[in-house]
C-alpha positions in Angstrom: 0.0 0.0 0.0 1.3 3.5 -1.4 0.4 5.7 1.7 1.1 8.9 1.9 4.2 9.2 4.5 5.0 5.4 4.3 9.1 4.4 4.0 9.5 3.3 0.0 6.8 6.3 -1.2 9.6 9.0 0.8 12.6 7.2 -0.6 11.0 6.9 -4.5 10.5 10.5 -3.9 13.6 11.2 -2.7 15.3 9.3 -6.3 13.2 11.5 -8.3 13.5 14.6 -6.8 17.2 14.1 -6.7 17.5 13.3 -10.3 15.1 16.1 -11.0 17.6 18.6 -9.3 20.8 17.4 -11.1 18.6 17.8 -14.7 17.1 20.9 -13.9 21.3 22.2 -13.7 22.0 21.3 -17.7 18.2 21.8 -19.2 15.3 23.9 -18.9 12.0 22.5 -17.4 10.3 21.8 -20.3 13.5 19.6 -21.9 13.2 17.5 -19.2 11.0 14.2 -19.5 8.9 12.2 -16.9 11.0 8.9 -18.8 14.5 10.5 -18.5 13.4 11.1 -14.8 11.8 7.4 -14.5 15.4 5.8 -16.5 17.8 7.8 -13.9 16.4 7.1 -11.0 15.5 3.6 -11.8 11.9 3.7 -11.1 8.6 2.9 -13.0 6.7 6.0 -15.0 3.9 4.5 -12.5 5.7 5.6 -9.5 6.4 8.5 -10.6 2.8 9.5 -10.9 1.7 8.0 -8.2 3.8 11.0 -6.6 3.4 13.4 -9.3 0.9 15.2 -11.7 3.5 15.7 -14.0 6.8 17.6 -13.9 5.3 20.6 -13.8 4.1 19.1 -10.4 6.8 17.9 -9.2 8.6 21.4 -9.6 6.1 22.9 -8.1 7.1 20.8 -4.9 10.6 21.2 -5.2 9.3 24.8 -5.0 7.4 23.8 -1.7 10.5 22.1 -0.4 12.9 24.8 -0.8 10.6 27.6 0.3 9.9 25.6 3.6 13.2 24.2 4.3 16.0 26.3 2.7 15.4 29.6 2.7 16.9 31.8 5.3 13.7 34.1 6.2 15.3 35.8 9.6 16.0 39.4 9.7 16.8 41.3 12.5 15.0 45.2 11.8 18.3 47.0 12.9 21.0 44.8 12.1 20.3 44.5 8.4 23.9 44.0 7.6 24.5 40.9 9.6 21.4 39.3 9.0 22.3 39.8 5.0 25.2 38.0 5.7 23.7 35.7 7.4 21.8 34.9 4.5 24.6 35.1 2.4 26.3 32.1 4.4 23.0 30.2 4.4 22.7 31.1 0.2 26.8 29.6 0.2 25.9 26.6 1.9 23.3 25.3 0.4 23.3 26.6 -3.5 22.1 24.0 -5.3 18.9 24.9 -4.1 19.0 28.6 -4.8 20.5 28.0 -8.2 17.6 25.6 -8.7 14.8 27.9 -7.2 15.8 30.7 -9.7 16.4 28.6 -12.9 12.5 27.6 -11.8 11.8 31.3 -12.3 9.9 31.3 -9.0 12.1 34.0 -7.5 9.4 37.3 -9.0 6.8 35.4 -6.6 8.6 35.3 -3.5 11.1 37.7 -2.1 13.8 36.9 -0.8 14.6 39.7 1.2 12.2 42.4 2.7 13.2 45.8 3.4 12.1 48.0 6.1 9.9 50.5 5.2 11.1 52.6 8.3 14.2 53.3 7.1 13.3 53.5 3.7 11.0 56.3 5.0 13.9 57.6 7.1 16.5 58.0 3.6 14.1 59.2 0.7 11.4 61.6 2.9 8.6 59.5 2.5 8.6 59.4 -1.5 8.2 56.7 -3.7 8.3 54.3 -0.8 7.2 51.2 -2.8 9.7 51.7 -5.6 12.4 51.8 -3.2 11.9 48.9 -1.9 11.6 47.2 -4.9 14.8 48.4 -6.4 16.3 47.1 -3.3 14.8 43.9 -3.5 15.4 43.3 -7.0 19.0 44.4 -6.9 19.9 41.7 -3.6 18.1 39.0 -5.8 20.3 40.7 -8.9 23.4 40.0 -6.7 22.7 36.6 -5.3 21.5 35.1 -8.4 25.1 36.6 -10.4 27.2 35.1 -7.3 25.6 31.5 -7.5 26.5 31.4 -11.3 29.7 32.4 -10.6 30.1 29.4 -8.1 29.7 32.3 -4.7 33.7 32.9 -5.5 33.5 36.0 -3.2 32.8 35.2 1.0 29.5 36.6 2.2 31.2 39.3 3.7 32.7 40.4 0.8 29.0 40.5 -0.7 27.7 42.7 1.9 30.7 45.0 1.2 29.2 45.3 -2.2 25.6 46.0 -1.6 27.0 48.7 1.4 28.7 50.5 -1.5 25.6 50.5 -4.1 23.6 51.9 -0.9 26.1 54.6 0.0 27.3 53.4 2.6 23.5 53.8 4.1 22.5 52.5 7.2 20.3 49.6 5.9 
């Protein structure tokens, strides 16, 4: 019986979602096939949709996963700084799923990184709030996504250095 959280459904999940991540590297979603998945892993196209829709499906949980699992999430409101480099440790860490959360595309809906609107308020005199924090949003994601592909060569620190000197030198 195939239930839900039984020992052989978690580890036939496991091989699919493993070979899953190491296609998703090489190919886009859509060149990847429910029978290249099934051949690599070694399982039947029945298993596989016994777990899954389709890959679309299974993406979407890989999606899930790394949302609920991986993602650093913590800031502290007046130490922006270290918890950016926090994240930036957490990001060097465990890259495969970042690099595989934005070659999904699923990084416009959820944001990585808020911004206080306090201090935004504080810097531009209560103008344009909502574009300001966008920008800054965008540009972190900009940053993290051009550090993965380049295999996070520079330390964390060194990455905050780099957003403190886009922001001025701004308390963030």
């Amino acid at each position: 019986m195939n239930v839900k959280n039984n020992k052989r459904r978690k580890e036939s999940r496991a091989k699919i979602e493993a070979v899953f991540l190491d296609l998703i590297q090489d190919k886009e979603l859509n060149q990847i096939s429910v029978s290249e998945i099934c051949k690599k892993s070694g399982l039947n196209r029945t298993t596989f949709y016994a777990n899954y829709v389709d890959i679309y499906d299974l993406a979407d949980n890989i999606r899930k996963t790394l949302e609920e699992n991986y993602f650093y999430n913590y800031f502290e409101p007046n130490q922006v700084i270290s918890s950016l480099t926090k994240l930036f440790y957490h990001i060097k860490e465990n890259q495969l799923f970042y690099k595989t959360y934005f070659k999904l595309g699923y990084d416009s809906n959820y944001k990585i990184i808020g911004y206080s609107k306090e201090l935004a308020f504080k810097h531009f005199n209560n103008k344009f709030i909502e574009y300001h924090c966008e920008f800054f949003r965008s540009g972190i994601t900009a940053i993290i996504k051009m550090w993965l592909n380049n295999g996070c060569k520079e330390t964390p620190v060194e990455i905050c250095e780099i957003i403190e000197t886009e922001y001025s030198k701004r308390t963030l």
